[in-house]
N, C-alpha and C positions, 0 to 999 in steps of 0.2 A: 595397623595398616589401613590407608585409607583409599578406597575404589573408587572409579570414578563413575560418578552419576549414583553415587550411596550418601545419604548426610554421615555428618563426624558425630553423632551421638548416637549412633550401637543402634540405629532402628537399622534395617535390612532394606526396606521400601526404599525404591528408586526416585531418586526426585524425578519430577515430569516439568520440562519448563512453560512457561506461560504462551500460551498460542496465540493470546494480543500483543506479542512484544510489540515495541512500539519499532524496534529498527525492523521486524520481521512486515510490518504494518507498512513502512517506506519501502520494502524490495517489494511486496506484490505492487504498489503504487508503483513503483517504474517499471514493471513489468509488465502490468496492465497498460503504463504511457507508450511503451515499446511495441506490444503487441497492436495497440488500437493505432499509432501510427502509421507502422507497415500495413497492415488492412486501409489507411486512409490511402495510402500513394497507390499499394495495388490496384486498389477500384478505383482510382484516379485517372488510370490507362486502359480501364476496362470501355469505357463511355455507357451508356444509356443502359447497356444489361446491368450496371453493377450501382446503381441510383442510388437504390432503399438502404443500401449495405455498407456505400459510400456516405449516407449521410449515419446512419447508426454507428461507425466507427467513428467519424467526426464528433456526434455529440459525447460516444465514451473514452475519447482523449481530452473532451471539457469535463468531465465528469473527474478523468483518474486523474486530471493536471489540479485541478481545483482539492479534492484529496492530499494530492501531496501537497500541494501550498501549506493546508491546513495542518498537517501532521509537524511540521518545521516551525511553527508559530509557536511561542514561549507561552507556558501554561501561564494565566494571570489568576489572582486572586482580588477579592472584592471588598478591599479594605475599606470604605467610604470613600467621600473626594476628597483630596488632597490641596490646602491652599497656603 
């Protein structure tokens, strides 16, 4: 019988899955784009008290957008040049 979250070769040890998944890696990247945006609009109606915290959210939606760009980009390998 096989349980879930046990391997099929008789160890008992739970597998643990990997904490860099790469789709686990894209949901904090939109989460973080979600989060830093709603912090962009709310201190956008705040005016002058909400400055420092309005531009700090700004630069960490360039931060998590540029992130996620990079996570969706096809891994390349460096085969020499091709002619």
């Amino acid at each position: 019988m096989q349980v879930r979250g046990f391997e099929n070769t008789g160890n008992r040890s739970p597998v643990k899955p990997k904490k860099n998944d790469l789709s686990t890696q894209r949901n904090i990247a939109k989460i973080g784009m979600a989060l830093s945006m709603g912090t962009l609009v709310y201190t956008g109606f705040r005016g002058k008290e909400a400055a420092t915290l309005h531009i700090g959210a700004g630069l960490a939606l360039v931060g998590f957008s540029f992130w996620h760009y990079r996570l969706y980009q096809p891994k390349t390998t460096n085969r020499g040049s091709r002619r």
